[in-house]
N, CA, C and O atoms as a GROMACS GRO file, in nm:
protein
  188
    1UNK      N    1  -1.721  -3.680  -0.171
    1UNK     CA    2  -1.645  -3.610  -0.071
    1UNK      C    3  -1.710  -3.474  -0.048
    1UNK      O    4  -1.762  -3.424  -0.148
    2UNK      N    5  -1.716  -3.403   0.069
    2UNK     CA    6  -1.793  -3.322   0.110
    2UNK      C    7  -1.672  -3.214   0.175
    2UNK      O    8  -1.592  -3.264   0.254
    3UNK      N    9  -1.660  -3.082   0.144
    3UNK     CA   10  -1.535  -3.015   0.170
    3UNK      C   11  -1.607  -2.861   0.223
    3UNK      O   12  -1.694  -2.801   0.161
    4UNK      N   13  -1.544  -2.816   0.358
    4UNK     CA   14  -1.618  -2.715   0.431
    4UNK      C   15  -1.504  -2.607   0.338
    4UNK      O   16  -1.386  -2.616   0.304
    5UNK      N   17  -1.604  -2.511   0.322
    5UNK     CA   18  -1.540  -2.388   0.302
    5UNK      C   19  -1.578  -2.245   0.330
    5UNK      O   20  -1.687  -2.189   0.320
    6UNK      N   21  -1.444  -2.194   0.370
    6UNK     CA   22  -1.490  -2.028   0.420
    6UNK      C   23  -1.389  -1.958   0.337
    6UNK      O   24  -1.271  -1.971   0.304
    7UNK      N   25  -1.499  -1.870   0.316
    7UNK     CA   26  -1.457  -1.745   0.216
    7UNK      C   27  -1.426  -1.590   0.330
    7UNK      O   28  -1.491  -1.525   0.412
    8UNK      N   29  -1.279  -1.587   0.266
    8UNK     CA   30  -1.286  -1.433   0.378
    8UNK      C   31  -1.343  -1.326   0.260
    8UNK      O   32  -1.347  -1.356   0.141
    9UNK      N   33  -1.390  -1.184   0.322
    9UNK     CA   34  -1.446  -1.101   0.207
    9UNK      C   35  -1.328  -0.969   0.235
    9UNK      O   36  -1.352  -0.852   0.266
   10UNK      N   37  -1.187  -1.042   0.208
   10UNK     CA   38  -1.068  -0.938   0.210
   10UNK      C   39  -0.944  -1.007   0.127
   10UNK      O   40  -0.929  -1.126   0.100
   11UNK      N   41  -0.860  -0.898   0.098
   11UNK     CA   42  -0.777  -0.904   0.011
   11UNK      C   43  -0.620  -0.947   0.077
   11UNK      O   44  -0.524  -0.988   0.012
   12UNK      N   45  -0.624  -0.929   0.196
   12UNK     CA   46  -0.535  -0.988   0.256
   12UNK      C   47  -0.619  -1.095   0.352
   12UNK      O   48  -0.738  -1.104   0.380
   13UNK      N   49  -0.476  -1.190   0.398
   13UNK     CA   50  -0.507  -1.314   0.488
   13UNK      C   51  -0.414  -1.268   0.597
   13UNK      O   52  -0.304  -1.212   0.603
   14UNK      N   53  -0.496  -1.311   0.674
   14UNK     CA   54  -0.401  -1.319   0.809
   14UNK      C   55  -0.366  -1.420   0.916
   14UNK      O   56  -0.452  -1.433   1.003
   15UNK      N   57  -0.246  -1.504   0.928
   15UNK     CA   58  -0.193  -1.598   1.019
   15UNK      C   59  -0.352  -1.667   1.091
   15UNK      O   60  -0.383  -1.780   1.053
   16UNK      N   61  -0.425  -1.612   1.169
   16UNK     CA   62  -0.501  -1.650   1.202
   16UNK      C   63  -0.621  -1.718   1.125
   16UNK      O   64  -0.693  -1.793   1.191
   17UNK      N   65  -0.649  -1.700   0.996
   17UNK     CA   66  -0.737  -1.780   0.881
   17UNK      C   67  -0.724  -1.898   0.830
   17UNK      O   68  -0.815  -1.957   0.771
   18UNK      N   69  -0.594  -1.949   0.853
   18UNK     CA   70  -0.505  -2.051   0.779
   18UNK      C   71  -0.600  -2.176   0.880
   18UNK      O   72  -0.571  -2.280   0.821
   19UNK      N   73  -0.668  -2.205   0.966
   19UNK     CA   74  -0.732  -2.274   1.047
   19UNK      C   75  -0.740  -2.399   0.983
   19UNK      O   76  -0.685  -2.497   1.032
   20UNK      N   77  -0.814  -2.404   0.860
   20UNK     CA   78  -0.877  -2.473   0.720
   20UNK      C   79  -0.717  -2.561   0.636
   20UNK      O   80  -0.701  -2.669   0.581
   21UNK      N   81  -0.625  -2.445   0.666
   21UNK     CA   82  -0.514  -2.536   0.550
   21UNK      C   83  -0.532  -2.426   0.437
   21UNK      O   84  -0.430  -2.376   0.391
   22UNK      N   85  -0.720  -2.366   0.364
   22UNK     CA   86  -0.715  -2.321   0.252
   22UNK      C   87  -0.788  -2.206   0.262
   22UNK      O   88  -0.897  -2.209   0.319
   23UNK      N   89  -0.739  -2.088   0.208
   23UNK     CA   90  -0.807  -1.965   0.232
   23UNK      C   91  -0.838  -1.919   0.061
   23UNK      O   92  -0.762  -1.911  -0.036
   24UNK      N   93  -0.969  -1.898   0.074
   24UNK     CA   94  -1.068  -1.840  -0.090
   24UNK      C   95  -1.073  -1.730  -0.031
   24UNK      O   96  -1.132  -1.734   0.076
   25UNK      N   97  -1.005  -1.566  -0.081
   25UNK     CA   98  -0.989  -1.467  -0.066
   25UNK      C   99  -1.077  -1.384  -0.193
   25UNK      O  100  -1.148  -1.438  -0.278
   26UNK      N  101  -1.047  -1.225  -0.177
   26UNK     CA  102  -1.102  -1.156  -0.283
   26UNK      C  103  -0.954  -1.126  -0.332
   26UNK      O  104  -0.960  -1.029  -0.409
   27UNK      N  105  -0.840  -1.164  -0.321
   27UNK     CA  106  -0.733  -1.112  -0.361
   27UNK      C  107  -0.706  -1.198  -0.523
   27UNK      O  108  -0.792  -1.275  -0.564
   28UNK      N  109  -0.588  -1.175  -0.595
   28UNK     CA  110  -0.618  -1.162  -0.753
   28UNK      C  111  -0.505  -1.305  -0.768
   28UNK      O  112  -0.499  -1.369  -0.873
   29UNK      N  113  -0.431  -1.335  -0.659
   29UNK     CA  114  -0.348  -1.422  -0.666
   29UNK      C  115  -0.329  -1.522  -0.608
   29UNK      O  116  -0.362  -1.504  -0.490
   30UNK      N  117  -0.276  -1.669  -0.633
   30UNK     CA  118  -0.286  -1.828  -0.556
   30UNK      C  119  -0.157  -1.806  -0.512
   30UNK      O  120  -0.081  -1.737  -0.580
   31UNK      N  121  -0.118  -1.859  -0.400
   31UNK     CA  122   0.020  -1.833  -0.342
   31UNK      C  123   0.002  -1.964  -0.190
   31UNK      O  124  -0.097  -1.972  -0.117
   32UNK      N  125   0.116  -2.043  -0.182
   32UNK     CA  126   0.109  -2.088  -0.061
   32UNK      C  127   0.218  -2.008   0.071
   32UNK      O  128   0.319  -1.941   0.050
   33UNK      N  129   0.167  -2.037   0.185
   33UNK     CA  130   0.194  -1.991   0.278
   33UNK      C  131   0.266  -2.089   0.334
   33UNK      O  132   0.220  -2.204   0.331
   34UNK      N  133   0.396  -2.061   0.396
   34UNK     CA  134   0.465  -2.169   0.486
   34UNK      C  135   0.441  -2.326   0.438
   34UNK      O  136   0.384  -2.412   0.504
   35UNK      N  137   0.504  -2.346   0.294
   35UNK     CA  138   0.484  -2.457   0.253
   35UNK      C  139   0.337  -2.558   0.241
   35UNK      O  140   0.349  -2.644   0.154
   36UNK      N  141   0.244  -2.559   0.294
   36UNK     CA  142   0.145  -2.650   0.311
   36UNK      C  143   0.015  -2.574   0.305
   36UNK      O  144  -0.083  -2.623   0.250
   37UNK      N  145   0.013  -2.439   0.367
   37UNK     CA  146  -0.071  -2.370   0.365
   37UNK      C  147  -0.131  -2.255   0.227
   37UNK      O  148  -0.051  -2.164   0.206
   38UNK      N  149  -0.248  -2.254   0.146
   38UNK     CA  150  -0.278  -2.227   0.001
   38UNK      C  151  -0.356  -2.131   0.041
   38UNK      O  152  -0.430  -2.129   0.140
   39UNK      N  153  -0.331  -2.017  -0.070
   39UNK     CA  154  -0.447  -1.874  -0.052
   39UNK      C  155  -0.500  -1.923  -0.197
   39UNK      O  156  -0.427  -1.990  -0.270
   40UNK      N  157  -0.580  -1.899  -0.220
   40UNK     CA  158  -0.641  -1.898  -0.353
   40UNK      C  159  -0.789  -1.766  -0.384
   40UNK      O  160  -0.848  -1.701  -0.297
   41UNK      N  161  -0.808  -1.763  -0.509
   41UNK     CA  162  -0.873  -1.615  -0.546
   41UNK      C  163  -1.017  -1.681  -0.529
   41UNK      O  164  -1.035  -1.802  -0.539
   42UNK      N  165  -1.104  -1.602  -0.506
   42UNK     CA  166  -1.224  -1.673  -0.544
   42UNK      C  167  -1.270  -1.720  -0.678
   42UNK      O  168  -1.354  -1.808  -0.702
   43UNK      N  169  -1.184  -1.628  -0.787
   43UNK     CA  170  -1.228  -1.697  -0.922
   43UNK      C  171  -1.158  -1.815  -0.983
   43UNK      O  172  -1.150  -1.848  -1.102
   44UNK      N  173  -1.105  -1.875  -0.871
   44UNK     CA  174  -1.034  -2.019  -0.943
   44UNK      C  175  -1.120  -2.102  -0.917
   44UNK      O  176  -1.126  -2.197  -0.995
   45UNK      N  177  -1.201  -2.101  -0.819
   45UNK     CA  178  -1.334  -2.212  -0.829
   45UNK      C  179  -1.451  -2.222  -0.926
   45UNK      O  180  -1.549  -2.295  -0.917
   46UNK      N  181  -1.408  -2.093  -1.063
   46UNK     CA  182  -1.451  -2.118  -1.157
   46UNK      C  183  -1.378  -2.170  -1.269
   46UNK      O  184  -1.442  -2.234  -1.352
   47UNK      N  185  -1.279  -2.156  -1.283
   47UNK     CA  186  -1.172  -2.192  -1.372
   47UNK      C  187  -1.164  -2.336  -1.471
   47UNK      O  188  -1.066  -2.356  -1.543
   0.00000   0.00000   0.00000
């Protein structure tokens, strides 16, 4: 499986990023948005 990803280089997200479903932020915390929609930190893709 082959999975596109964009990294924003900010600590907040904004309504408009959610494009993807999944936003890899510089922020410190995983949190979903409006049920379906996931912020996640960039260091959980090391985890």
């Amino acid at each position: 499986m082959v999975a596109g990803v964009e990294v924003k280089a900010a600590a907040t997200v904004k309504d408009s990023d959610f494009a993807g479903g999944v936003v890899i932020n510089l922020g410190k915390r995983s949190y979903t948005y409006e049920d379906r929609l996931h912020v996640l930190p960039l260091g959980t893709l090391w985890r």
